[in-house]
N, C-alpha and C positions, 0 to 999 in steps of 0.2 A: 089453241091456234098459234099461241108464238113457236111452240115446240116445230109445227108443223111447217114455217118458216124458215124456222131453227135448222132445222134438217135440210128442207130445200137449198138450203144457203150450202150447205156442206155436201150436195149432190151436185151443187153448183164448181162447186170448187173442185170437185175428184173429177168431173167432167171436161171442167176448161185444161185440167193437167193432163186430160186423153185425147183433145183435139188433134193436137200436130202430128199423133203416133197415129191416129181415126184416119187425117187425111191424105196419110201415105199407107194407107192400110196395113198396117202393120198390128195389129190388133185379132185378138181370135175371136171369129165370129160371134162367138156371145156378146163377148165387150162392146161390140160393134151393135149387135140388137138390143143392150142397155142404154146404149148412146142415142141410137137411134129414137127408144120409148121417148126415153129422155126432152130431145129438141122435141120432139112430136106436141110437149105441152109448156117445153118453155122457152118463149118470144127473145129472151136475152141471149141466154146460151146461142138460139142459131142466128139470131144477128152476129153476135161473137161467133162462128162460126162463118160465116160468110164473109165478113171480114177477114179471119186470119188465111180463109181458101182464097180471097181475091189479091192478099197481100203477096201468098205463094207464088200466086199467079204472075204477079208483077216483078218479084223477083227473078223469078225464071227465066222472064224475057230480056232482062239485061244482060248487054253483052261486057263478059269481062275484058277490062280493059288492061293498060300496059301502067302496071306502077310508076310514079313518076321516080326520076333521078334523086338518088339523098342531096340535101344542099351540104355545097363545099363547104368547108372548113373560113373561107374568106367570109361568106353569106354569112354564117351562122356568127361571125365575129361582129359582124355587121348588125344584125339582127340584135343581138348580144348588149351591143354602147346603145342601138335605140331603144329598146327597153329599157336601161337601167337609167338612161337620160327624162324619158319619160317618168319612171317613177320618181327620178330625182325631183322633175318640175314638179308632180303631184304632192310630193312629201312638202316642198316647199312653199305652193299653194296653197297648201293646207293649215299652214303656221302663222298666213297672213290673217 
């Protein structure tokens, strides 16, 4: 019985690496009717599956947006002394 597991787990695994190629059909119909046996008996794989189809999903519908601006060179110097101020306090709180 564990062998039978055993293998499960590794059908498991060559499966969840053919979902994203499954749900953009890209896959030749065998693979496809392999996959399909497949979820047909097991509960995890198509929860995983339904999931990574609803994650698509959501992705899809965002709309890309406008890269923000690099910060200047002034920000970034700024940014720069508060950090190093910061860790200076930590090191030095630390000692107490």
């Amino acid at each position: 019985m564990a062998t039978d597991s055993h293998h499960h787990g590794e059908e498991c695994r060559r499966i969840f690496a053919l979902l994203s190629e499954y749900l953009d059909a890209e896959l030749p119909a065998e693979t496809c009717d392999e996959i399909e046996a497949h979820l047909s008996d097991c509960p995890p794989c198509l929860e995983f599956l339904e999931s990574l189809r609803r994650t698509v999903e959501l992705c899809r519908s965002l709309e890309p947006g406008e890269m923000p601006a690099p910060l200047s060179e002034q920000v970034r110097a700024e940014l720069r002394q508060l950090y190093e101020r910061a860790l200076h306090g930590r090191t030095a709180g630390d000692a107490r």
